[in-house]
N, C-alpha and C positions, 0 to 999 in steps of 0.2 A: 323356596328359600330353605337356606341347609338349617337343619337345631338346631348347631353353633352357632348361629348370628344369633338365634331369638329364644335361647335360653341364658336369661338377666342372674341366675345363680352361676355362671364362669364371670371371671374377674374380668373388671372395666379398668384399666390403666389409661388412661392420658395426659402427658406429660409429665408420666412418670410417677404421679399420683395414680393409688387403687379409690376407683370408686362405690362405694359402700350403697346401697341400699339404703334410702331417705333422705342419699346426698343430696344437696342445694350450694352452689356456690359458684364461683370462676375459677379459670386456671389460664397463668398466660403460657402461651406454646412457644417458647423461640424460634424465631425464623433465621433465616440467613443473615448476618449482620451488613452494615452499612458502610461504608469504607472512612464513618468520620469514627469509628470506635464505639457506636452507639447501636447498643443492641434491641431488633425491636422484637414484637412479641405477637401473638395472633390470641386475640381474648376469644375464648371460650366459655358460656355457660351453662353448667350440666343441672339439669330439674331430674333427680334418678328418682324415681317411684319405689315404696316399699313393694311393691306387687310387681313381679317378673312380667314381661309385652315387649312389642318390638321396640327398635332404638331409631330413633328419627332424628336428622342432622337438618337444621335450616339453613343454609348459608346467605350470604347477601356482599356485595362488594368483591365479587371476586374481577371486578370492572372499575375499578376504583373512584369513579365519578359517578357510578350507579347508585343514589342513596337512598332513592324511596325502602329497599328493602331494609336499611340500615332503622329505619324509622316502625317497620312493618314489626320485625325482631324486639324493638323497643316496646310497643304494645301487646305483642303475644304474651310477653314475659310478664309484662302486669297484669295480669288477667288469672283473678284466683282461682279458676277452674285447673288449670293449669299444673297448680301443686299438688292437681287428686290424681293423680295419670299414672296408669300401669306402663310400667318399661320406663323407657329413658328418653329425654328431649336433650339433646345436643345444640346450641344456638352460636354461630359465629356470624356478627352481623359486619365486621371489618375482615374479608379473609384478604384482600390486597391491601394492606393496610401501608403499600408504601405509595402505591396508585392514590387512594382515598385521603393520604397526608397533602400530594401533590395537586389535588384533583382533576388527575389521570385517568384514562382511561387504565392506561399499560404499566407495565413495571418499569424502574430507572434504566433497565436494558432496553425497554424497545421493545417488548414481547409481549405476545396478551398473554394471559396466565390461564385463558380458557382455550388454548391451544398447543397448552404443554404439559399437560396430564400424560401418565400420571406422574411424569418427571424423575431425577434422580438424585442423591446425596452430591455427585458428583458432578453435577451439569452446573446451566446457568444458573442466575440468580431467579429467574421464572422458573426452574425446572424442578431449584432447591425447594421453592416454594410451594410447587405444588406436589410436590414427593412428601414435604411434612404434614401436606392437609389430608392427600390420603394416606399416610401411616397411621396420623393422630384421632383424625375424626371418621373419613369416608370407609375405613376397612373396617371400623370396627360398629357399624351402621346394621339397618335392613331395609330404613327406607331412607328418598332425600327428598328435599325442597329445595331446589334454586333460583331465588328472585335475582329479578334485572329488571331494567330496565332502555329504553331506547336511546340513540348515541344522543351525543350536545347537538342539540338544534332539529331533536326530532323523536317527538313523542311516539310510544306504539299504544293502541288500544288492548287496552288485559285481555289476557290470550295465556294460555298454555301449550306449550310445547314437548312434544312425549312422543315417545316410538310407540302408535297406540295399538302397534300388534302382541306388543306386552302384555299381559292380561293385570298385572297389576299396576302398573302406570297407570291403563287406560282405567283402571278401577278407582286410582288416586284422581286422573283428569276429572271422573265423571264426579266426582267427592267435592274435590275443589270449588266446583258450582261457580263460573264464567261462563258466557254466553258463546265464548269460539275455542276450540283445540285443533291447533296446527298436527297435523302428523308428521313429523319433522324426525328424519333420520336422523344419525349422531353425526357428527361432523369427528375428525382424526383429530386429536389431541384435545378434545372436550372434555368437559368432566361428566359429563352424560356417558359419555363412552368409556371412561375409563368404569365409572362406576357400573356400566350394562358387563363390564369382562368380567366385575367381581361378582355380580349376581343381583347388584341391588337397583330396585328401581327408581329412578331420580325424574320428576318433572320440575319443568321452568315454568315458575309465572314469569311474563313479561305485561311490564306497563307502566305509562309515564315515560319521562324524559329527564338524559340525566342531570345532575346537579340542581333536581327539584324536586319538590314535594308535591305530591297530589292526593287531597285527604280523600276523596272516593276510591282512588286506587288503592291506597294505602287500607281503608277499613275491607277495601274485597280481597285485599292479602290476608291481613291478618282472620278475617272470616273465614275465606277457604282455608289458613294450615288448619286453624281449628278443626274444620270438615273433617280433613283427610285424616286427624288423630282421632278422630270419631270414629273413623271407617274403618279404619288400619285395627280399633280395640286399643288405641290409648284412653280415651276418654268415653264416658257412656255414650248413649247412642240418644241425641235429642226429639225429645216425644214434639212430635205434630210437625215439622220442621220441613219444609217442602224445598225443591230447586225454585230456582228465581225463574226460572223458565229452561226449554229444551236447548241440551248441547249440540252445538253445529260441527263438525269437524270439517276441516279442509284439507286436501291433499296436497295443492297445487295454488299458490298467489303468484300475482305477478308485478313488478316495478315498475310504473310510470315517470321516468326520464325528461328531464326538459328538453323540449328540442335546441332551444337559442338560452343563450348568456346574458339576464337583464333583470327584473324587478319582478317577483314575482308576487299575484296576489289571485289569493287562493280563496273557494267556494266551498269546498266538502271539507266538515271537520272529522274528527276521530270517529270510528262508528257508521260512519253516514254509509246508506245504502246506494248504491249507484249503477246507474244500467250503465250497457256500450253504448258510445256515443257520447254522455254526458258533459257536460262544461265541467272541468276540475277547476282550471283557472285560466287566469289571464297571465302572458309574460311580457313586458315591455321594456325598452330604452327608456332611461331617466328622461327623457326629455318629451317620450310619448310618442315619437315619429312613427315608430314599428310597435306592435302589437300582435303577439300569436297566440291562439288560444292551444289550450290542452286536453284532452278530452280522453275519458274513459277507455282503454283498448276492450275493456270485458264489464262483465256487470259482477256486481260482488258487494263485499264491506269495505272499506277503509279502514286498513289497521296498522297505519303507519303513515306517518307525514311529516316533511318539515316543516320547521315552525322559524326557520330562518328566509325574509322574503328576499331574497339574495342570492340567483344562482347560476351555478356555470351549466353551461352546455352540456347536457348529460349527466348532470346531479340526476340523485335517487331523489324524486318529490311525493309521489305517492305510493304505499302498497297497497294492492289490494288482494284480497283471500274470495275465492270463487268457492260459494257453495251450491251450487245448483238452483234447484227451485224452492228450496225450500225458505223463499220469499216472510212469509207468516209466520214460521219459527224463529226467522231471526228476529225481526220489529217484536215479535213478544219477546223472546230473549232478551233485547237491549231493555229494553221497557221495564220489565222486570230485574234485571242487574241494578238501571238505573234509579230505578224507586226503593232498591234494597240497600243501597249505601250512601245514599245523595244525601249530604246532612240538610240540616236544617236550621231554622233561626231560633226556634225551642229547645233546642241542645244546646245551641251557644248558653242556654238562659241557666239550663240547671245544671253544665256538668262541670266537673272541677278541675282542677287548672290540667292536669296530667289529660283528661279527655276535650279537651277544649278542640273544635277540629280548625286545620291546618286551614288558613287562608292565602 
């Protein structure tokens, strides 16, 4: 990473506001307006440290019906540790905010806005959009965070996705502390991609489903940005603090397909480990006449599924991510994720309305 990104003494301008040393506050960012006259705006919230460290951007909603991360943002930000941080926190938890008004995946054009990076002053309304989120926020960065989550009607298991032959990605994945990291190339007009041209490295948490809330997903987001601001030198480095368990990477998942068009009712939830061969599910006629089963092409995890029992011929119904054998690091893996965020009925009892967890 070049000095100019991560020397906090050159001026911070966003939207046209200099940002000072000890700032705290919002800025809205104009975006392209709307053809009824109504101008909208991309909220911004910048945490600037008195003490010069790198500049970290969260985003969330760049999918507009994605909103666990919308929630994830919500909690990082109240969280007093927060205010002590060398460098700068950058937080937009609405960047599609015409998508997320809608609840849209896409933009009012049809376009996903994670396939129009980095876009231009001149293009569509997708392109306009994503040319002002990297002018305002992603150039003036060193590292990212990008939450998502999985489309309507299908949850993915938390998971990180990163080019993990990056050395600092892979340094962020392993930071993050989830049980699986996808090594997942960029795709052409990503925001991963555009931000890998500029220098900076960006991972995806994925998890959940969209248009929902999921409080264990949610506390493993907001837990790992913390991580990675720990790791990166925003925030100290927490004494005795262990991984929930070993990261598994995977190079290679693969989509299990219905064969036939009817009712689908399903055995492997999020997570679940599965050999080849395995019953996934049943798919039948309303009426029961016909009945086919589905069955594991590989053995692996399940990190992705629908949750609509309703499907045509050749829907996507399962992922699953192939890691080898290493059987006993996953099951402790999940085991450990899952005892490190699972809330419980003794939280409900002492915490206050702001931490109350989502049901």
């Amino acid at each position: 990473m070049s000095e100019r990104k991560t020397d906090q003494d050159l001026e911070l301008k966003i939207g046209g506001e200099v940002i000072n040393p000890g700032f705290q506050g919002t800025i809205e960012v104009p975006v392209a307006p709307t053809y009824t006259h109504n101008d909208l705006s991309m909220t911004v919230k910048i945490v600037n440290g008195k003490r010069p460290g790198p500049r970290l951007f969260v985003s969330a909603a760049i999918h507009g019906d994605e909103i666990n991360g919308v929630e994830i943002i919500r909690r990082l930000l109240g969280k007093p540790v927060v205010e002590r941080l060398r460098g700068t926190l950058i937080a937009i938890p609405i960047v599609n905010v015409y998508g997320f008004l809608n609840h849209s995946r896409y933009l009012p054009d049809g376009r996903d806005l994670n396939r129009s990076f980095p876009g231009t002053s001149r293009g569509s309304l997708a392109g306009r959009v994503a040319h002002t989120f990297v002018e305002e926020v992603v150039s003036k960065c060193t590292h990212g965070i990008d939450l998502h989550t999985g489309a309507r009607h299908r949850s993915n298991f938390p998971q990180i996705r990163a080019d993990l032959d990056n050395v600092q990605a892979m340094a962020m994945t392993e930071a993050f502390d989830v049980p699986l990291a996808l090594d997942s190339k960029v795709r052409d007009g990503s925001l991963r991609q555009c931000a890998g041209d500029l220098g900076i490295p960006v991972i995806l948490y994925e998890a959940g489903e969209s248009l929902r809330f999921d409080e264990m997903y949610i506390r493993a987001g907001v837990q790992g940005v913390v991580n990675v601001m720990r790791s990166i030198g925003m925030l100290p480095k927490s004494r005795g603090r262990r991984r929930s368990g070993e990261l598994i990477t995977s190079d290679e998942t693969t989509w299990v397909r219905s064969p036939e068009s009817g009712v689908l009712r399903a055995f492997s939830p999020l997570g679940d480990r599965v050999e080849k061969g395995q019953l996934l599910a049943m798919i039948a006629d309303p009426l029961g006449t016909t009945e086919i089963p589905l069955h594991a092409p590989v053995s692996g995890m399940v990190i992705g599924r629908t949750n609509l029992p309703l499907v045509y011929e050749g829907d996507a119904v399962f992922h699953i991510a192939r890691y080898g054998r290493k059987v006993k690091a996953v099951e402790k893996g999940l085991e450990g994720f899952t005892d490190a965020h699972q809330p419980n009925d003794d939280e409900a009892l002492d915490a206050s309305l702001d931490d109350l967890p989502i049901v």
